[in-house]
LOGUSE-837683 format. One record per atom (N, C-alpha, C): residue in one letter; x negated, y negated, z negated. Coordinates in steps of 0.05 Angstrom, whole numbers, padded with zeros to 5 digits, always signed. Layout:
N
AXYZ ...
//
This chain:
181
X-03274-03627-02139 X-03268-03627-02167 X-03240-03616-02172 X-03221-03629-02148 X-03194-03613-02146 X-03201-03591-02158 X-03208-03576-02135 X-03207-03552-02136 X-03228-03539-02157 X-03253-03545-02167 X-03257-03531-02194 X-03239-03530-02205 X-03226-03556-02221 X-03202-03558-02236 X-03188-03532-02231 X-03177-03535-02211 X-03151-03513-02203 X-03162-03477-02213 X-03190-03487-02200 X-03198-03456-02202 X-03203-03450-02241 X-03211-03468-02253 X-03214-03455-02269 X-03191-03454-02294 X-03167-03467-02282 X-03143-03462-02292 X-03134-03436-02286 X-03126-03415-02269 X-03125-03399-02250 X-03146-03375-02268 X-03166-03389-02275 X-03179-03365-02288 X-03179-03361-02318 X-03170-03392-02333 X-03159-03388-02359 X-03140-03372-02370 X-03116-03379-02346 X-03088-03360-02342 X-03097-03332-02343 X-03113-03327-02321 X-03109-03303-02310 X-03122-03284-02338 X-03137-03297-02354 X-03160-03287-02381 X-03136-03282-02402 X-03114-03299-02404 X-03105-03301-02429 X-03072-03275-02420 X-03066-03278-02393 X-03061-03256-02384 X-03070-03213-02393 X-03089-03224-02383 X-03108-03199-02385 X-03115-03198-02414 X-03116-03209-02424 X-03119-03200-02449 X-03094-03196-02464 X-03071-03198-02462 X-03040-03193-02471 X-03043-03166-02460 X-03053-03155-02428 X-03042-03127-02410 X-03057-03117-02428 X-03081-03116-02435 X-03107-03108-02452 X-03092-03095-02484 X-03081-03107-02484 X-03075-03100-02517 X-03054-03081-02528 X-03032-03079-02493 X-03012-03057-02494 X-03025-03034-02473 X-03017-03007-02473 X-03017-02986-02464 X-03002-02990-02445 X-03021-02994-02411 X-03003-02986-02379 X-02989-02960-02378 X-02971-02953-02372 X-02959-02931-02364 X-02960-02917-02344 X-02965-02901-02322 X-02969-02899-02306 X-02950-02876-02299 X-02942-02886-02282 X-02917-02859-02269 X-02919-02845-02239 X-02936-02824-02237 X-02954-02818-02214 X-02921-02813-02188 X-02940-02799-02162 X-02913-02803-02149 X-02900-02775-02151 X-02918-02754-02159 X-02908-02734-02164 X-02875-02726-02176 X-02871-02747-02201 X-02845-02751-02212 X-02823-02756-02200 X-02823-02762-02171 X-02798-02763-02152 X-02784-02737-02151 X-02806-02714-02155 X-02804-02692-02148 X-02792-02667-02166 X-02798-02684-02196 X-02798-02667-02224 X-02765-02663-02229 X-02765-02639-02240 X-02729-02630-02257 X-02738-02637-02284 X-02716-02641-02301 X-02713-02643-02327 X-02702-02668-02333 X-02701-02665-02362 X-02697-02695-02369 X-02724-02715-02362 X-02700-02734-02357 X-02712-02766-02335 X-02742-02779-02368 X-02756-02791-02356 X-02770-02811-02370 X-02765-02831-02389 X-02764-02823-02416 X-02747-02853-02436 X-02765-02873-02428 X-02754-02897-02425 X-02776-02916-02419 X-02774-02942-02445 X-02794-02949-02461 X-02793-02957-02486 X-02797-02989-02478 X-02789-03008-02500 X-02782-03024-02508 X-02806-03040-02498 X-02816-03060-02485 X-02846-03082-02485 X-02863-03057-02478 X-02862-03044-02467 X-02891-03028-02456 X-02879-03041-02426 X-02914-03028-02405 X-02920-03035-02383 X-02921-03021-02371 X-02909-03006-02352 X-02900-02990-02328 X-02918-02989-02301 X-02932-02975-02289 X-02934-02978-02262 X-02928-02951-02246 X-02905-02956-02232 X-02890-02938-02217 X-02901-02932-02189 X-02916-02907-02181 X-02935-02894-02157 X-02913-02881-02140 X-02885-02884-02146 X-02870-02867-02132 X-02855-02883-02114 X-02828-02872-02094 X-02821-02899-02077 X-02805-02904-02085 X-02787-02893-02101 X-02762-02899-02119 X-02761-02897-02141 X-02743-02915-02164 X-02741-02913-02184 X-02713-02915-02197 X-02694-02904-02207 X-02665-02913-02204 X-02672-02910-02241 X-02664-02940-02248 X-02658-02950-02281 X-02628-02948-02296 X-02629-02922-02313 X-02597-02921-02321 X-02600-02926-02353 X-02581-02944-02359 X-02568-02931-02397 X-02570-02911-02402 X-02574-02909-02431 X-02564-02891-02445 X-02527-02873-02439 X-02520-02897-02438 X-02492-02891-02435 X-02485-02871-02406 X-02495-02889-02394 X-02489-02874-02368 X-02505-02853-02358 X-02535-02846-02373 X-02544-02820-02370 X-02536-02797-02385 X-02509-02811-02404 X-02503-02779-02423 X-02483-02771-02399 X-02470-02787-02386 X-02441-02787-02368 X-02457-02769-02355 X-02477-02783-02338 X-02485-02762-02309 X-02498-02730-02318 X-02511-02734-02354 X-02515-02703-02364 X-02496-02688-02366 X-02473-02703-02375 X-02442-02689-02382 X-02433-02675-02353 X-02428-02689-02327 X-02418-02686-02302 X-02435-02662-02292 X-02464-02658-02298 X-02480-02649-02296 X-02477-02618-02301 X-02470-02625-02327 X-02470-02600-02339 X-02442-02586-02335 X-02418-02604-02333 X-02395-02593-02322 X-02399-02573-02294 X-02414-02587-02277 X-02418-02570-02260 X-02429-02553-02259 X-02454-02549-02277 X-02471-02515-02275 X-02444-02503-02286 X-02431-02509-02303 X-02401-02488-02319 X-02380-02482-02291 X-02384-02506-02275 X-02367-02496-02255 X-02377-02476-02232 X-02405-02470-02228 X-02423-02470-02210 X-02426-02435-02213 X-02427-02437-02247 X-02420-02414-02265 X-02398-02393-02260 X-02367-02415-02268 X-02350-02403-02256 X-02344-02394-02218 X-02356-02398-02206 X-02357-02409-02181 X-02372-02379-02162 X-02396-02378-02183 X-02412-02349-02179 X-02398-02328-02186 X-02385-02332-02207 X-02374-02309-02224 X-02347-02301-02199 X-02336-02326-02195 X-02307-02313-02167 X-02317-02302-02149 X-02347-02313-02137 X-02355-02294-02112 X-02359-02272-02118 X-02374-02263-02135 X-02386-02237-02140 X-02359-02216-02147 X-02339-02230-02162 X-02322-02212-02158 X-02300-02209-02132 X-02303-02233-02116 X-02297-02225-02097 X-02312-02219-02083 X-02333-02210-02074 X-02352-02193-02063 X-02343-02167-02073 X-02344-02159-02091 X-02339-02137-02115 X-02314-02118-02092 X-02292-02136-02101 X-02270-02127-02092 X-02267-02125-02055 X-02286-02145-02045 X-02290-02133-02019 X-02299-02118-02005 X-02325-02110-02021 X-02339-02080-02024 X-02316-02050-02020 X-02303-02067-02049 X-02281-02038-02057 X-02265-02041-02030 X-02252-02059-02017 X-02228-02055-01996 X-02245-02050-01967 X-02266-02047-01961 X-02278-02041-01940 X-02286-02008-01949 X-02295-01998-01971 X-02291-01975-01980 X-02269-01957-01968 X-02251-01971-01993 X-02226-01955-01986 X-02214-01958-01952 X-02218-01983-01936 X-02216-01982-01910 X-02222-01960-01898 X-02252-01945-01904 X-02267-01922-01890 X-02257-01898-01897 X-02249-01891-01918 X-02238-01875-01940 X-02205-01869-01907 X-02205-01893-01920 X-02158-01892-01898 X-02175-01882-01868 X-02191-01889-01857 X-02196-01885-01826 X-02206-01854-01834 X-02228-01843-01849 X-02229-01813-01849 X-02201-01802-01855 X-02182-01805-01875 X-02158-01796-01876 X-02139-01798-01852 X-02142-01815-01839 X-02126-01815-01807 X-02138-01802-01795 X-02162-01799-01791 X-02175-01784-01775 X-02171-01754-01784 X-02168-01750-01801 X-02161-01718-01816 X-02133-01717-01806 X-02117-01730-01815 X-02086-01731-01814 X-02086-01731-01782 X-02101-01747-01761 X-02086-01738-01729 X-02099-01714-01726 X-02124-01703-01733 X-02133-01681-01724 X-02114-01657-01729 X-02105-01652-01758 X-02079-01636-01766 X-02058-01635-01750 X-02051-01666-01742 X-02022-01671-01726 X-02032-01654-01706 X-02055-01660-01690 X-02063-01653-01661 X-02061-01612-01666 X-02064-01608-01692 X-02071-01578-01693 X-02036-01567-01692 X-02024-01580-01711 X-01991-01578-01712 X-01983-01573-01689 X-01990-01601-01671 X-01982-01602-01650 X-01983-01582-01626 X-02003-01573-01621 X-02020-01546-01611 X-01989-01525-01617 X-02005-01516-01648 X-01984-01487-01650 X-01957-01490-01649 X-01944-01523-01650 X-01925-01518-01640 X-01907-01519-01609 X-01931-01524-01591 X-01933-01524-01564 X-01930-01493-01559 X-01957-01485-01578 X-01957-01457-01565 X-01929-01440-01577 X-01919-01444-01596 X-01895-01426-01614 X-01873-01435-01596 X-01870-01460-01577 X-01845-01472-01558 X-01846-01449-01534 X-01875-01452-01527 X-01884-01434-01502 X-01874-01408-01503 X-01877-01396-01519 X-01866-01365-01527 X-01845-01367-01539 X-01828-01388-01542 X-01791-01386-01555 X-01788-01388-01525 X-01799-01404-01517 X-01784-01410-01482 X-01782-01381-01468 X-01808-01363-01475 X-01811-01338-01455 X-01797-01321-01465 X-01794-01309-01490 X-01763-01300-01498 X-01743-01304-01498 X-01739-01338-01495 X-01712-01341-01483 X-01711-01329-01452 X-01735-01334-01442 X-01719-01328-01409 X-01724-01296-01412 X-01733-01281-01433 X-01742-01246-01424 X-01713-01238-01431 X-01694-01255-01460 X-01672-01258-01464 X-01650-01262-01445 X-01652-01280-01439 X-01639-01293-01412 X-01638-01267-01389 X-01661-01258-01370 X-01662-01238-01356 X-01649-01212-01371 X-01653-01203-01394 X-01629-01179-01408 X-01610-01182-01402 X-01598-01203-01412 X-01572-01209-01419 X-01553-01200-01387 X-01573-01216-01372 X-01571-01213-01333 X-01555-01199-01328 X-01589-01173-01335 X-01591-01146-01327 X-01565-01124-01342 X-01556-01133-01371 X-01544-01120-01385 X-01508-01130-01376 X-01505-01157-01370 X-01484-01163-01350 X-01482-01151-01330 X-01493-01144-01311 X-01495-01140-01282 X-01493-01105-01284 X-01509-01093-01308 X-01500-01065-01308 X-01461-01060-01317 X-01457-01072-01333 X-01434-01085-01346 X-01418-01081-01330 X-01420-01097-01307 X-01402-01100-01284 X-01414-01077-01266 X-01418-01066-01251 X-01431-01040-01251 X-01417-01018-01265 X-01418-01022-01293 X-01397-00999-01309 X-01374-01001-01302 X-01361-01029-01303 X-01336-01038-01305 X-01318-01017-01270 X-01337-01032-01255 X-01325-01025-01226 X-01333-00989-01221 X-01353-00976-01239 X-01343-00944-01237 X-01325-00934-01252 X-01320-00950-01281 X-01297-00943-01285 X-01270-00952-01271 X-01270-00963-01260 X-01244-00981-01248 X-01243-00960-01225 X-01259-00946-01204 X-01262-00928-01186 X-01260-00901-01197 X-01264-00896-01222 X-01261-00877-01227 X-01234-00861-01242 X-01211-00881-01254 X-01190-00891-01256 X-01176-00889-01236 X-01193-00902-01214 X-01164-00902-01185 X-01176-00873-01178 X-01198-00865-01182 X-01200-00836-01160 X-01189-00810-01181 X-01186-00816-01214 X-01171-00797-01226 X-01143-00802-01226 X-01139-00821-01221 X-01103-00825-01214 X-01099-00818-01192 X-01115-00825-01168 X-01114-00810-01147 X-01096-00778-01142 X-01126-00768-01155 X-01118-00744-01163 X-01097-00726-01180 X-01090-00732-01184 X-01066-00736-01207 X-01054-00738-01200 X-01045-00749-01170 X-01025-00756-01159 X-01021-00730-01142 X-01043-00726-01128 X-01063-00708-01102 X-01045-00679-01119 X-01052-00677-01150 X-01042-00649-01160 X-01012-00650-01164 X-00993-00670-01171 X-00976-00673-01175 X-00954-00663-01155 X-00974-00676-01124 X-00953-00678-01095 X-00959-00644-01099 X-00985-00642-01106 X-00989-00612-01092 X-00977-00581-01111 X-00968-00590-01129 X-00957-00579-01154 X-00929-00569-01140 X-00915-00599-01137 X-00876-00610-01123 X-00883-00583-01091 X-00903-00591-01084 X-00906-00574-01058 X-00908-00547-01056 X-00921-00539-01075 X-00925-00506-01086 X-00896-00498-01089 X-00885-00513-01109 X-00863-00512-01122 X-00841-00510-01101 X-00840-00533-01087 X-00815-00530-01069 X-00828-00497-01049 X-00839-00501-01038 X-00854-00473-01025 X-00843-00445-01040 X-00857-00445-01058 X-00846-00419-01071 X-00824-00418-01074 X-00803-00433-01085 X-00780-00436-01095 X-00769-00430-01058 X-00768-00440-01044 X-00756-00438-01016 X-00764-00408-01002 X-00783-00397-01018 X-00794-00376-00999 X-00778-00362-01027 X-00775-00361-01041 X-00755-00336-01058 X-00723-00336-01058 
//
């Protein structure tokens, strides 16, 4: 009898229950929604909820404008954030550019040096060989020089020589004749 009793208390409850769930609209929040973007689910006043998902995090009003606000601060930062890369991408484009740009210009600029360098190896090579074809003149044009110098210097003593040779032989005539008259 207990237990009729019990049981059919248990089933009065459970009727007057079910008929309160009966009269509002269940909610049902599949589990899919763990997964969803956008704005979160308003959840209203005396309705009945059954949540299929494994989490459920319950905020205010208050504190879901905060986390929209923070939210949204950051796509503006995220915004600004894209906007610095791209221009620094931008600008690292341009300095790897112009990097290639400076290496063909060096590469132009030593090839020139290397050509400079050349003709002025070769223009050294041939100042050097006129100096020495110079050099050997100068030698040759000394060495005749001295060569001149010592036929004239021989030719000076062999016309004074002579000069002398006519002089004695002049005094000799002279005394001669003069003695023989």
């Amino acid at each position: 009898m207990k237990n009729l009793f019990f049981f059919l208390l248990v089933f009065v409850i459970s009727i007057s229950f079910g008929q309160d769930i009966d009269g509002q609209k269940v909610i049902e929040i599949p589990e899919s929604y763990a997964n969803r973007q956008g704005e979160p689910l308003t959840v209203k006043k005396d309705s009945l909820y059954v949540f299929r998902t494994p989490n459920i995090y319950l905020v205010n009003a208050k504190s879901f404008l905060a986390i929209k606000n923070v939210y949204l601060s950051t796509l503006e930062q995220d915004k600004m954030t894209k906007s610095l890369i791209e221009k620094y991408t931008e600008t690292l484009g341009r300095n790897i550019e112009l990097e290639r740009q400076l290496k063909i210009n060096f590469k132009t600029s030593d090839s020139l040096d290397l050509e400079v360098y050349k003709r002025m190896q070769t223009t050294l090579a041939n100042t050097e060989r006129a100096l020495d074809f110079t050099l050997s003149s100068l030698e040759k044009a000394s060495n005749s020089l001295e060569i001149v110098e010592k036929n004239a210097k021989r030719q000076r003593r062999k016309s004074t020589f002579e000069k002398i040779l006519f002089a004695l032989g002049g005094v000799g005539i002279g005394v001669l004749v003069g003695v023989s008259l």
